[in-house]
C-alpha positions, 0 to 999 in steps of 0.5 A: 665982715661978718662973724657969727655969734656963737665964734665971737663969744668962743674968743671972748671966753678963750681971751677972758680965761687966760686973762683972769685965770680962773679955777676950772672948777667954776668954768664947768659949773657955769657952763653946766649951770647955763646948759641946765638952767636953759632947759629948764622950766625958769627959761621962759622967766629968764629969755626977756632979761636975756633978749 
């Protein structure tokens, strides 16, 4: 059975947050902090570590 990545992480996220409970507030700025930092001039830097 093979699932995609993208939906594998969308369950993570769900399961993670209703476990930890954690404020809103710091799930939009890691979320907004993550798309920003991707298009930025450090992804170069970033996408060894990430790989």
């Amino acid at each position: 059975m093979s699932v995609p990545l993208w939906f594998f992480i969308a369950c993570l996220a769900v399961v993670g947050i209703k476990l930890v409970r954690p404020p809103l507030w710091l799930v939009l700025v890691l979320l907004i902090g993550g798309y920003i930092l991707a298009g930025s001039l450090l992804a170069p830097t970033i996408d060894p570590f990430v790989k």
